[in-house]
C-alpha positions in Angstrom: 41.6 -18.7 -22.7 43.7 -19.2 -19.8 42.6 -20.8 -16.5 43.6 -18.4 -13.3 42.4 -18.5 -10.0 39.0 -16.7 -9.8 36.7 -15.6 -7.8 34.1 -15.2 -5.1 33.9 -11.9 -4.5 30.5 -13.4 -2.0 28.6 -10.9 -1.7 30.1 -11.0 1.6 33.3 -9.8 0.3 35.2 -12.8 1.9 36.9 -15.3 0.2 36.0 -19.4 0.1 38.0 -21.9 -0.9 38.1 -23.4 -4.8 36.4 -27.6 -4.4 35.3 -27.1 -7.8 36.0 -25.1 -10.9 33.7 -22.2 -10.4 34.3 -18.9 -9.3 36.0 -19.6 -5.6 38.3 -17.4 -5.0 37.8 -13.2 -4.4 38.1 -11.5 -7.9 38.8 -7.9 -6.2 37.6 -6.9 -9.9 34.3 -7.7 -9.2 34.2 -5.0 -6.6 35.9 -2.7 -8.8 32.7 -3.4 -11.2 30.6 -2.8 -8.2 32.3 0.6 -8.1 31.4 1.8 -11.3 27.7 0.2 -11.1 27.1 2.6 -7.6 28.6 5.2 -9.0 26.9 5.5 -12.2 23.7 5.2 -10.0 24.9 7.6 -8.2 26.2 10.4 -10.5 22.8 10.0 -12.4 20.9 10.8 -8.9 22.5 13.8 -8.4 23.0 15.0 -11.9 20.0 13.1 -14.1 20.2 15.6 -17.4 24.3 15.2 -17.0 24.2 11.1 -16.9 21.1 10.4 -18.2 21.7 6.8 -18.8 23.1 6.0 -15.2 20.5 4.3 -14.5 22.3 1.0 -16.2 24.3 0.7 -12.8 21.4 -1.7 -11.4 21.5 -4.0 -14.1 25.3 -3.9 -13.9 24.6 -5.1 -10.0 22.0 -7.3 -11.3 24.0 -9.5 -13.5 27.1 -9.6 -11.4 24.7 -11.2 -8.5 23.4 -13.9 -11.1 27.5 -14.7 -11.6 27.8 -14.6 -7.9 24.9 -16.3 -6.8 25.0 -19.3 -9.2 28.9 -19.7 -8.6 27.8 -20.6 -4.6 25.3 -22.6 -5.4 26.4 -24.6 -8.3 29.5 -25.3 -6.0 27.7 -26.6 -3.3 25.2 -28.8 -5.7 28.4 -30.9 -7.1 30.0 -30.9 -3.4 26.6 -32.4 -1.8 24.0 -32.8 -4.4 22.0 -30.5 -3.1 21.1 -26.9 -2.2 20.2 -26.5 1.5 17.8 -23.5 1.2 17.5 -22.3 4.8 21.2 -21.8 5.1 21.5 -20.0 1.9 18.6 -17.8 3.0 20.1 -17.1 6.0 23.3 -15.6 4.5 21.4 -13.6 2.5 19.6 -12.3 5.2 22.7 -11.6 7.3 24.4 -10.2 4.7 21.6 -7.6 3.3 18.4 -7.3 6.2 20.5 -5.3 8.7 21.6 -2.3 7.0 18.7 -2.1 4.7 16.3 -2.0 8.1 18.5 0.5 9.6 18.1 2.5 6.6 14.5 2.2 6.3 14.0 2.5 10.2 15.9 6.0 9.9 14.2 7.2 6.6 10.4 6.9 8.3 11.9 9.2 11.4 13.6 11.3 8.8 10.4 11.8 7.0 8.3 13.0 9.4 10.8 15.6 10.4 11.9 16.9 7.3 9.4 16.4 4.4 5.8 17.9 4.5 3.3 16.0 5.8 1.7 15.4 2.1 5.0 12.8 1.2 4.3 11.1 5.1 2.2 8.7 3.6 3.4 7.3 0.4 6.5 7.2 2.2 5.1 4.6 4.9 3.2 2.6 1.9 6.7 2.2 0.2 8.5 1.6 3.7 6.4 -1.5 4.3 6.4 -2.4 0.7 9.9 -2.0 0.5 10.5 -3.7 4.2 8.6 -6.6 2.8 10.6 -6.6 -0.8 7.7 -6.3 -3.0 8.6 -2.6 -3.6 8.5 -2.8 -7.5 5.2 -4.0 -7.7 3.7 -1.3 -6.0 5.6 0.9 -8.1 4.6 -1.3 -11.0 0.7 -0.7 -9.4 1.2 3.3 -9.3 2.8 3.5 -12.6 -0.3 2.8 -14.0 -2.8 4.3 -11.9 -4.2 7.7 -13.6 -3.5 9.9 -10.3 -0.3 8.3 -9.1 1.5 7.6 -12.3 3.2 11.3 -11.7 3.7 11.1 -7.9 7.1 12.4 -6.4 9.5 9.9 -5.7 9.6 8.8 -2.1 13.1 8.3 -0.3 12.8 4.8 -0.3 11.9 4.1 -3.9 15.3 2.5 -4.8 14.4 -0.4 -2.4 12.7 -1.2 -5.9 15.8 -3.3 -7.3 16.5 -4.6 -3.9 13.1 -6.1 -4.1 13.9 -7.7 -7.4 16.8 -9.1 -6.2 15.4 -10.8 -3.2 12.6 -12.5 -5.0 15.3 -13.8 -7.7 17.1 -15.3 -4.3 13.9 -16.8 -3.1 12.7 -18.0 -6.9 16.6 -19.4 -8.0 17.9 -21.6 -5.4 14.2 -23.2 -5.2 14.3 -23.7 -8.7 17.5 -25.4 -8.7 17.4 -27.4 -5.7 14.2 -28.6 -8.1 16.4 -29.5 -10.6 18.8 -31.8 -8.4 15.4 -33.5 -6.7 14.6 -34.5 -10.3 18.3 -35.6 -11.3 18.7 -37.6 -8.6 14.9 -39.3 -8.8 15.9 -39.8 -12.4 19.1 -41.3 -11.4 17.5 -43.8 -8.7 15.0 -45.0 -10.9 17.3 -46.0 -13.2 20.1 -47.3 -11.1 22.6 -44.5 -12.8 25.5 -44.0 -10.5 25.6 -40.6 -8.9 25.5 -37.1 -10.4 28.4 -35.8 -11.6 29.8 -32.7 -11.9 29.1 -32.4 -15.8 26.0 -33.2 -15.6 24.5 -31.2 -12.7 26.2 -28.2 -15.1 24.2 -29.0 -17.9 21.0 -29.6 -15.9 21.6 -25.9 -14.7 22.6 -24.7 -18.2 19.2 -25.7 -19.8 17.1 -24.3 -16.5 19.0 -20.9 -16.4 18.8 -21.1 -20.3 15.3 -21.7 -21.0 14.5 -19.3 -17.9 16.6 -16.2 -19.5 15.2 -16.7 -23.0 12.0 -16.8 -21.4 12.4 -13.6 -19.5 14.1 -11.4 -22.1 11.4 -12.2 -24.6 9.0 -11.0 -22.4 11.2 -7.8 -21.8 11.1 -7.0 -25.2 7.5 -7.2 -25.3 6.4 -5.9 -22.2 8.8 -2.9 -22.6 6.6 -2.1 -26.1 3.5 -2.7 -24.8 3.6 -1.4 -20.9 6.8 0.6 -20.3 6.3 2.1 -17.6 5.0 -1.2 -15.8 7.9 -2.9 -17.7 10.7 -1.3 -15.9 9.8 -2.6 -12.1 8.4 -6.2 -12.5 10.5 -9.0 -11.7 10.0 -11.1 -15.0 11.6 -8.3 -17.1 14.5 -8.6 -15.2 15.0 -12.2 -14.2 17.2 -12.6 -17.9 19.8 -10.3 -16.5 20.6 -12.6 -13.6 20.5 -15.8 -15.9 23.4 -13.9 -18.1 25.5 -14.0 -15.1 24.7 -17.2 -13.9 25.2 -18.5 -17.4 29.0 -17.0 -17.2 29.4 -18.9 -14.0 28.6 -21.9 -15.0 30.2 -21.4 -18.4 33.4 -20.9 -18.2 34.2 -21.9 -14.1 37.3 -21.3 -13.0 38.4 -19.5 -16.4 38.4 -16.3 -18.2 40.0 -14.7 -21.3 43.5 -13.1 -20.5 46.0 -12.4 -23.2 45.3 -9.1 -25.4 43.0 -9.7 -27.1 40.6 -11.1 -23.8 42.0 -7.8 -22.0 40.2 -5.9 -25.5 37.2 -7.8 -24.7 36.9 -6.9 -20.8 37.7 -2.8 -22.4 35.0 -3.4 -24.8 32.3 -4.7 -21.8 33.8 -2.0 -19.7 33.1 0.8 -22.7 29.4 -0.4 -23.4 28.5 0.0 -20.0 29.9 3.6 -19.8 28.5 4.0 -23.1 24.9 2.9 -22.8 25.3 5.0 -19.3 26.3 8.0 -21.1 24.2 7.5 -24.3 20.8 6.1 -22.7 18.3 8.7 -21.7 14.6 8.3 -19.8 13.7 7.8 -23.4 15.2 5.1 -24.1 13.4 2.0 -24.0 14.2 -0.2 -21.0 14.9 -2.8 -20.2 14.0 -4.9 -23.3 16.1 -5.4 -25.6 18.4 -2.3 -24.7 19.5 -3.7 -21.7 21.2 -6.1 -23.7 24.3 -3.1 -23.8 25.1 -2.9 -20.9 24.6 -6.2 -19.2 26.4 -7.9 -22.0 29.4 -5.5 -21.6 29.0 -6.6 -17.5 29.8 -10.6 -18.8 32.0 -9.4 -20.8 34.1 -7.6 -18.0 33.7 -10.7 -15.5 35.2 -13.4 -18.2 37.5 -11.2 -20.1 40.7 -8.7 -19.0 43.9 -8.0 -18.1 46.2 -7.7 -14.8 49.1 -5.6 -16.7 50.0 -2.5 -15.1 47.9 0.1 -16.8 47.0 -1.7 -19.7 45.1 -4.2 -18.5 41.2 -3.9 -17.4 41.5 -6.1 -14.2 44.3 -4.0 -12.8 42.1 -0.6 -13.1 39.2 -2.3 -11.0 41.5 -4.3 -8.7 43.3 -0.8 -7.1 42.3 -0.1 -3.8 40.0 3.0 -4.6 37.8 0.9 -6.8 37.5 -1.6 -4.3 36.8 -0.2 -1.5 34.4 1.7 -3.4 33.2 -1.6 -4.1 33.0 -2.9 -0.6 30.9 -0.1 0.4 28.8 -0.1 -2.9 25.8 -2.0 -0.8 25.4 0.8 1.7 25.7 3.7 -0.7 23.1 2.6 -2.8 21.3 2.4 -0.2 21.7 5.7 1.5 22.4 7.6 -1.4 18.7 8.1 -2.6 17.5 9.5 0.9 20.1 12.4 0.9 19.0 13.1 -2.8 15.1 13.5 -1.8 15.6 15.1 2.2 18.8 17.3 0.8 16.5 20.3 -1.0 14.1 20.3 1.7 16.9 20.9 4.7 18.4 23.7 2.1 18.1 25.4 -1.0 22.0 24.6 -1.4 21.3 21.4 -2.4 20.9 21.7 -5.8 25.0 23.1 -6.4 27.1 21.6 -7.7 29.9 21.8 -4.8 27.0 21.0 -2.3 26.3 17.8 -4.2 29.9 17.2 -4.3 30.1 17.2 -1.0 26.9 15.2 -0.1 28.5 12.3 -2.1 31.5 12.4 -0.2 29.5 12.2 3.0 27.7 9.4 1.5 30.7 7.1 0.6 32.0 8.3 4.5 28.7 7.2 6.0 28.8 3.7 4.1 32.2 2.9 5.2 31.6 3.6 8.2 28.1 1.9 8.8 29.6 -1.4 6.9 32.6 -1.3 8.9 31.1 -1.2 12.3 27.2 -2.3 11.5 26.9 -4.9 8.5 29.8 -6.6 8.8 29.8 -7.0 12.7 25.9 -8.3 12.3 26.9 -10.7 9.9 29.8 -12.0 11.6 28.1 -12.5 14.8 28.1 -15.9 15.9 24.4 -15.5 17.7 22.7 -15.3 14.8 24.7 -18.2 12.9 21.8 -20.9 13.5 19.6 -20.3 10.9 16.1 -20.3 13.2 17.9 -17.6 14.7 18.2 -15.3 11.7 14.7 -16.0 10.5 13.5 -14.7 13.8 15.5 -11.8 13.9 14.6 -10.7 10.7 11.5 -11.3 11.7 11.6 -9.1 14.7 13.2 -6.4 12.2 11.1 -6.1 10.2 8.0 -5.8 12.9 10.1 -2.7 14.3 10.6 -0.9 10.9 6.7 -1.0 10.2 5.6 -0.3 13.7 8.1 2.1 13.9 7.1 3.7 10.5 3.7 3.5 11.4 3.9 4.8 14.9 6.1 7.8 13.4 3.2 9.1 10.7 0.6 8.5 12.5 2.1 11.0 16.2 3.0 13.1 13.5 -0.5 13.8 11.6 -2.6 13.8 15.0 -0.3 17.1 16.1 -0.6 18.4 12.6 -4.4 18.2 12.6 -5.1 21.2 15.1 -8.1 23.0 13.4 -11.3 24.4 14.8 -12.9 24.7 11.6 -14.4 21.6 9.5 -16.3 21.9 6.6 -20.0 22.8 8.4 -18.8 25.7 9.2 -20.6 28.5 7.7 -17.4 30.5 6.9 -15.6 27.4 5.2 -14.2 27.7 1.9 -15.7 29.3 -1.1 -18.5 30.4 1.5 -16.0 32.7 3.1 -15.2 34.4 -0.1 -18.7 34.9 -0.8 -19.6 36.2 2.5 -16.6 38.6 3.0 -18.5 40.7 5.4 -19.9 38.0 8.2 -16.5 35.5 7.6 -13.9 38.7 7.7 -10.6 38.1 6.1 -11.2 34.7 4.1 -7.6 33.7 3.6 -6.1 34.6 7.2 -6.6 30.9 8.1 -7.1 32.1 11.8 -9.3 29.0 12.2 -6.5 26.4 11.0 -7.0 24.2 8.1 -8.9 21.5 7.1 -8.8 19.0 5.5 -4.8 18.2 6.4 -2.5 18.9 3.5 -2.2 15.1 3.2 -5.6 14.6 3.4 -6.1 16.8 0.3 -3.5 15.1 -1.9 -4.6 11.5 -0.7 -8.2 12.8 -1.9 -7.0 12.9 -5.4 -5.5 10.2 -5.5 -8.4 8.1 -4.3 -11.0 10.3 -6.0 -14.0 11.3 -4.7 -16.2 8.8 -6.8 -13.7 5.7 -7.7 -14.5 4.7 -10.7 -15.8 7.0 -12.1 -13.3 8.2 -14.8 -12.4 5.7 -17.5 -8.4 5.5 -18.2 -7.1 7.1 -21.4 -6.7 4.0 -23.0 -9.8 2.0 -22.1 -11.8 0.9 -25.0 -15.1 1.9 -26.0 -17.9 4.4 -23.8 -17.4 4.0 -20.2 -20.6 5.6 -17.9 -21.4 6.1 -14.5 -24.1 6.8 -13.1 -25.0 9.1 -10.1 -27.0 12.0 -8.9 -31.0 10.7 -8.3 -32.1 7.1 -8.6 -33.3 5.9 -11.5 -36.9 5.2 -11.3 -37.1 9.0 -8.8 -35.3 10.7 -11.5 -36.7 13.2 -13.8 -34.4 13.4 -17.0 -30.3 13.3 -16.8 -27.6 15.2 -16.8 -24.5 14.3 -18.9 -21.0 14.6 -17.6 -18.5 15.2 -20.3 -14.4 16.2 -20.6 -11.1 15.1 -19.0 -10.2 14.7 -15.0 -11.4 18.3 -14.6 -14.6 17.1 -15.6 -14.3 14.8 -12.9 -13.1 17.0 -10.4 -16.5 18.4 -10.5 -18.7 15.4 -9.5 -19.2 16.4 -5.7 -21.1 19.4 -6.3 -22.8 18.0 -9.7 -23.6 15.0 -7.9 -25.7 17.0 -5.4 -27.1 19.2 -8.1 -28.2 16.3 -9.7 -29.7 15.0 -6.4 -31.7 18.1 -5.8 -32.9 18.3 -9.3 -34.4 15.0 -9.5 -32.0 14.3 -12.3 -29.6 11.3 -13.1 -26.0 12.1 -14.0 -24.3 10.3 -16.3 -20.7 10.3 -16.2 -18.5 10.1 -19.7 -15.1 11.8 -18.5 -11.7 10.3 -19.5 -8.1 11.0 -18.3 -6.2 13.2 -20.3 -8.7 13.0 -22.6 -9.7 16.8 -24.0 -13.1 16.7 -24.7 -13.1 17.7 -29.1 -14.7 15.9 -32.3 -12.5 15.1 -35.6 -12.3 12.4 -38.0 -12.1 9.1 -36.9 -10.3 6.2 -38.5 -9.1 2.9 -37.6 -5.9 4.2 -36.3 -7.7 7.1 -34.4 -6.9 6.9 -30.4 -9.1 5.4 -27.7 -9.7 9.0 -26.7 -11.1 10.4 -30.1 -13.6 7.1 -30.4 -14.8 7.4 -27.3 -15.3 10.8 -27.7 -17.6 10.6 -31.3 -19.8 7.5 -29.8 -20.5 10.2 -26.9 -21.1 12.7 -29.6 -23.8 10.5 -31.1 -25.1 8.6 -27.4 -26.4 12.2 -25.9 -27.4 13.8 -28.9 -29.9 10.5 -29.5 -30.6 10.6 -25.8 -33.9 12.4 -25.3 -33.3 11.9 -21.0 -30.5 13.5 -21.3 -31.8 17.2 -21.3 -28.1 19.2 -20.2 -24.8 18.3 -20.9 -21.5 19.8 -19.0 -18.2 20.5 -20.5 -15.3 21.0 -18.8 -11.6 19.9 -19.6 -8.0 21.2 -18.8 -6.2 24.5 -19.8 -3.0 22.1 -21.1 -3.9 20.0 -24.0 -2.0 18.8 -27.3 -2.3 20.3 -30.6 -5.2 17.9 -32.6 -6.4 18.1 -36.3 -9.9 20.0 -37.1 -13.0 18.6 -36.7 -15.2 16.2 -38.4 -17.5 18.6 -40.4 -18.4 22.6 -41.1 -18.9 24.1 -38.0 -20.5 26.7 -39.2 -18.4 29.1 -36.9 -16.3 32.5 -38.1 -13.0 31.2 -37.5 -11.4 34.6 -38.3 -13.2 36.9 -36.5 -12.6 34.8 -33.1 -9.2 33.4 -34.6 -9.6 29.6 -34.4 -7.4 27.3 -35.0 -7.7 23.6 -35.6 -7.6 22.5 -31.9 -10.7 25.3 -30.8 -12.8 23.9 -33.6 -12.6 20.3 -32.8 -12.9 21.3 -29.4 -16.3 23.2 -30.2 -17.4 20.2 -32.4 -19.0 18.6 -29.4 -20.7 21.9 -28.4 -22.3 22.5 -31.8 -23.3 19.0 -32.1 -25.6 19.6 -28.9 -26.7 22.4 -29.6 -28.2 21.4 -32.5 -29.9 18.7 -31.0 -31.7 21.2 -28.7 -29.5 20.2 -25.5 -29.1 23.1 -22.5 -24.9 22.8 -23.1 -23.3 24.1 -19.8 -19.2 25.2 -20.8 -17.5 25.1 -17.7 -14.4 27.5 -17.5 -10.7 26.4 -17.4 -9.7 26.7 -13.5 -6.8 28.8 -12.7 -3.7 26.6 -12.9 -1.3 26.7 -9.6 2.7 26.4 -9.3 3.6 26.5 -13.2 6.8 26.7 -12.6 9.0 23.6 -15.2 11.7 22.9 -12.2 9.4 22.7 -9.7 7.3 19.3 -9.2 6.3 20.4 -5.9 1.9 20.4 -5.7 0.2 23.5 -3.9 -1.1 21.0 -0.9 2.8 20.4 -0.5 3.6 24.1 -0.6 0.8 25.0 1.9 2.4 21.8 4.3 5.8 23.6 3.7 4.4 26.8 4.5 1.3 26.3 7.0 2.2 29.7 8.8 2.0 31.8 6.0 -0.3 29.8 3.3 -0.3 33.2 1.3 3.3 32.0 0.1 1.6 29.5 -2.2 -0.7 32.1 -3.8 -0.1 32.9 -7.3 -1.0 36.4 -9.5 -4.5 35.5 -12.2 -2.1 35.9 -14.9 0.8 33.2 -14.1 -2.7 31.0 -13.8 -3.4 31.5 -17.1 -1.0 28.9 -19.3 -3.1 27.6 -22.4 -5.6 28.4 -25.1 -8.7 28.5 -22.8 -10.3 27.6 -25.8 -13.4 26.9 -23.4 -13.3 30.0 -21.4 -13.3 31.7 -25.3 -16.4 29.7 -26.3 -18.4 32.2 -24.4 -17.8 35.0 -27.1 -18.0 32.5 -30.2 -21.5 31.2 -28.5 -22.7 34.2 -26.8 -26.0 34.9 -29.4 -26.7 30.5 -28.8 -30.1 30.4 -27.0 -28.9 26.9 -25.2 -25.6 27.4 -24.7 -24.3 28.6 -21.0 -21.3 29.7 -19.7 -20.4 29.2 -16.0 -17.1 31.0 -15.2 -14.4 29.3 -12.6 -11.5 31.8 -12.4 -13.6 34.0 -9.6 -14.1 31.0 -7.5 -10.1 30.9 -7.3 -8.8 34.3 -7.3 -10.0 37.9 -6.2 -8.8 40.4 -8.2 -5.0 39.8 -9.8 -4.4 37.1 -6.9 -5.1 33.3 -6.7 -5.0 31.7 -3.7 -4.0 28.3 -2.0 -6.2 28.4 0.5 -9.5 30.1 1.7 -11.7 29.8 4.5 -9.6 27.3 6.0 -10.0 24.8 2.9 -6.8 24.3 0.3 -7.8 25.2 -2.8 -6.3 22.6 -5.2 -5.6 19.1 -4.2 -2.7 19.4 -7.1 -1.7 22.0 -9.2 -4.6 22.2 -11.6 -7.7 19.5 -10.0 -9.4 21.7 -7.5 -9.6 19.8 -3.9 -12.5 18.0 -3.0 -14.0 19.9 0.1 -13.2 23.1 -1.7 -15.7 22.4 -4.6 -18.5 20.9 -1.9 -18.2 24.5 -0.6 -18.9 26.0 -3.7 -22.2 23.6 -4.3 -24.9 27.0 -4.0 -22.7 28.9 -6.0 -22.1 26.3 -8.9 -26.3 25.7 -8.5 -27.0 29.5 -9.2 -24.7 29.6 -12.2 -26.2 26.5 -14.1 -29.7 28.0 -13.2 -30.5 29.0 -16.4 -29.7 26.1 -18.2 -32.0 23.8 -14.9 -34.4 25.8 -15.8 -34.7 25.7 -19.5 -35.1 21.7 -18.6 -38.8 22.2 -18.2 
């Protein structure tokens, strides 16, 4: 180990002078490490099945800010025994609030101009979440929730890591400046002379220590057990910054040199590329896999070479990589914008040579707006007393949420110009099914309504919260709706996956006009079928035989409705002998333990109403865009978003198929859901002024309230057989 002059490469990017033996004096090979962090970010952006693992450049960023971070502070505990916490935050909030709130500030304009007006408002919820750094959590919050957990990413999701990182600046200097309150109460209690420099290192040694072992142990674990939630929240990330700030405090001043330090610092700089390279979305992260490339980041700050060509150092010191470096702040930040607005401004986006040049545009636009924009604000000697950043940050981040607000809200009032609403007598399924009084039912001459953003916010929400238990919920959720209880006259059992659910509106008023209760048992993602059941059998299967045995032992419960999803996985065979031809009608495994359910009711003498798979919209694999986004992209000619029957038709349909297997069962009843969709060989996005789907596959909320005398009339027969 040899002792050199090191570091600060601040996060500033300007050098301080050396008091102590930390890193004090600018490594440029710290911003040649920032150059390949941004840029395998970026690559993996633009190219995700090329780079799949690129996603290791934030935890590259994250450790180098631990080394950085802890460096500053540790050098100003031993120069004045303590850590002055509004200065520090004011640095950081010159340093990183003004770009990041002009980015934000032009993203909400940008949104309301470019993307379709379904994206407006998850784009202002992760504005002000990401305004008010607290960005992962909501993605944390979404990632779990059934009908956001496959929402498009908005063009300010990145803020996510910028929101870890500014909790870990408000969490670390707190905690240390905690540390020196109770070294130096320790020390005047018992008359000790002052701290030193060895000990404040140790003090900060077993605090980052403890806190990292802490953290990555929880990583590990909440990676296995929630990944998904795992990936945004702070505590699975806090051990990465403690890795850096343990190299800071470690080895000071020093680093490995020599060859076989500069093999080292080409090892760390191999397993990041590596893991970036290697590491797909399948790959569990962070846990214990982030070990790769974070390690390989310490290993790049305290180990290397300045030799011409040979040494590791010398490669990340050249201009190129530092200026790359310089500007790696900014083009994180407006990289991820270009990515989401570019395929909406043209198809081109998605060339090569068009991404190509985006990128270049994006490393010209951060030079630029650090050049003339960060580095001016942060240099400006208005804002140097600290009161006076606080209340300009203040003031920016007011603007960016008014702003954002202001923006979607001008935006949706002139995009909701309709003259029909959902009274109207010609309004959705009721135009179809009065073709000559409503004339042409997909013209859309009388607007639409709800908005497009309406009708994706409506699933999302649901129309009965609540109502749907999660796929992995234990036991037999129910709830209740339709009549009251001590009105009603027998019930009516709910059973099958979200498209169960998607039916509540107008079984909910069936019920109601029946005198009947209905009782809810749908799960998410959950295809309603029997089979064996063990102790290893999944939430979904147990759940599913208790339900089996709860309405066949029910005597209220006089009709039961099934209704699931064309697209379901391949399951084993059911429970017991159906009692079903499986070669005439060419069953396989899956139909029968689907049909399990069926048979078990009707042998318990229930009325067993088999909705139909609905017609499933915009199949296409490379295209996650949702039909109330394509009828937002495309409100003068809705008819764009239309699809033929048969490109509807993507699964078994093992339901629709029941009706031939059951057609001779007395109580069995078919209700058919293709016709409500489609006329002929055509489905449509919208008719009578309503959007059809409020997905690709969930029909929209409004849409199936229309439809509530036509739904009635085809459950008729089984209603009636109630009595």
């Amino acid at each position: 180990m040899t002792s050199i002059p090191s570091t600060t490469a601040t996060p500033s990017g300007r050098p301080l002078p050396a008091q102590v033996k930390t890193p004090a004096h600018f490594q440029p090979e710290i911003q040649g490490l920032r150059a390949l962090a941004v840029l395998v970010v970026l690559l993996y952006h633009f190219w995700p099945d090329r780079l799949t693992g690129g996603y290791v450049g934030v935890d590259v960023f994250f450790v180098i800010s631990g080394y950085l971070i802890t460096a500053h502070l540790f050098k100003e505990a031993v120069k004045t025994g303590g850590v002055r916490l509004g200065q520090f935050w004011a640095r950081r909030i010159r340093r990183l609030l003004p770009l990041s709130l002009l980015v934000l500030l032009l993203t909400a304009i940008s949104a309301v101009l470019i993307l379709p007006s379904t994206a407006w408002q998850a784009t202002l919820r992760q504005i002000i979440a990401s305004t008010l750094y607290v960005q992962n959590w909501v993605l944390a919050a979404d990632a779990v929730e059934y009908s956001k957990a496959d929402e498009r990413a908005t063009a300010v999701q990145h803020f996510w890591t910028l929101s870890v990182e500014e909790q870990f600046y408000v969490l670390w200097p707190v905690l240390l400046a905690l540390t020196l309150m109770f070294l130096a109460f320790r020390q005047r209690r018992s008359g000790a002379p002052a701290l030193g420099h060895a000990q404040i290192r140790v003090a900060f040694l077993w605090v980052v220590g403890l806190l990292g072992a802490f953290s990555l142990i929880f990583s590990i674990y909440y990676t296995a057990a929630a990944p998904a939630q795992a990936y945004f929240v702070t505590p699975t990330r806090i051990w990465e910054f403690t890795l850096g700030a343990i190299a800071a405090l470690v080895l000071g001043s020093r680093q490995f040199t020599g060859k076989w330090g500069n093999v080292l610092g080409w090892v760390g700089f191999l397993m990041i590329l590596g893991s970036a390279i290697m590491y797909t979305d399948a790959t569990p992260f962070p846990g214990w896999t982030a070990l790769v490339p974070t390690l390989g980041t310490v290993l790049v700050l305290s180990c290397g070479g300045r030799e011409p060509g040979t040494g590791i150092h010398w490669w990340l010191s050249l201009r190129p990589a530092t200026a790359i470096g310089d500007w790696s702040y900014a083009i994180y930040l407006w990289h991820w914008p270009v990515v989401i607005f570019s395929p909406y401004i043209s198809e081109a986006a998605r060339f090569w040579y068009v991404k190509v040049l985006l990128i270049l545009g994006i490393i010209a636009l951060s030079a630029l707006s650090t050049r003339f924009f960060e580095t001016p604000i942060r240099r400006a000697k208005i804002l140097l007393p600290t009161w006076r950043t606080m209340v300009a940050a203040g003031a920016g981040m007011a603007l960016v949420i008014v702003s954002g607000i202001a923006a979607v809200s001008t935006m949706q009032t002139s995009s909701e110009d309709s003259t029909i609403t959902a009274d109207h007598p010609c309004y959705g399924y009721r135009a179809l099914a009065n073709i000559g009084e409503c004339g042409d039912a997909f013209a859309g001459e009388l607007g639409l309504w709800p908005s497009p953003a309406v009708v994706a916010e409506q699933y999302q929400e649901g129309a009965f919260p609540g109502c749907q238990a999660d796929n992995e919920d234990p036991a037999v959720q129910e709830c209740w709706l339709g009549a009251e209880e001590s009105d009603a006259d027998g019930t009516i059992a709910v059973f099958g996956d979200s498209h169960a659910t998607m039916w509540l509106p107008a079984l909910d008023e069936i019920a109601q006009e029946q005198d009947k209760q209905l009782l809810v048992l749908t799960r998410s993602a959950c295809t309603p079928r029997g089979g064996e059941v063990g102790d290893d059998s999944s939430e979904c299967l147990q759940a599913n035989a208790e339900i089996m045995e709860q309405v066949s032992e029910d005597e209220s419960v006089h009709t039961v409705v099934v209704a699931a999803s064309q697209m379901h996985g391949e399951f084993g065979g059911p429970s017991r002998d159906l009692g079903l031809d499986e070669s005439d009608y060419d069953l396989d495994d899956s139909a029968l333990a689907m049909y399990e359910p069926i048979v078990t009711w009707l042998e318990a003498e229930k009325e067993v109403v088999v909705f139909g798979e609905s017609p499933r919209m915009s199949n296409d694999e490379d295209s996650e865009e949702t039909l109330p986004e394509c009828v937002a992209l495309n409100e003068d000619d809705p008819s764009a978003c239309n699809e033929t029957r048969e490109d509807t038709q993507v699964g078994d349909r093992w339901l629709t198929r029941s009706a031939e297997v059951f057609e001779d069962a007395e109580n069995y009843h078919f209700v058919p859901t293709e016709d409500l969709v489609c006329l002929e060989d055509t489905c449509y996005a919208t008719i009578g002024g309503a959007i059809t789907y409020s997905d690709n596959s969930h029909l929209a909320e409004d849409f199936v309230r229309s439809m509530i005398p036509e739904i009635s009339d085809r459950m008729e027969p089984a209603l009636s057989a109630q009595g």
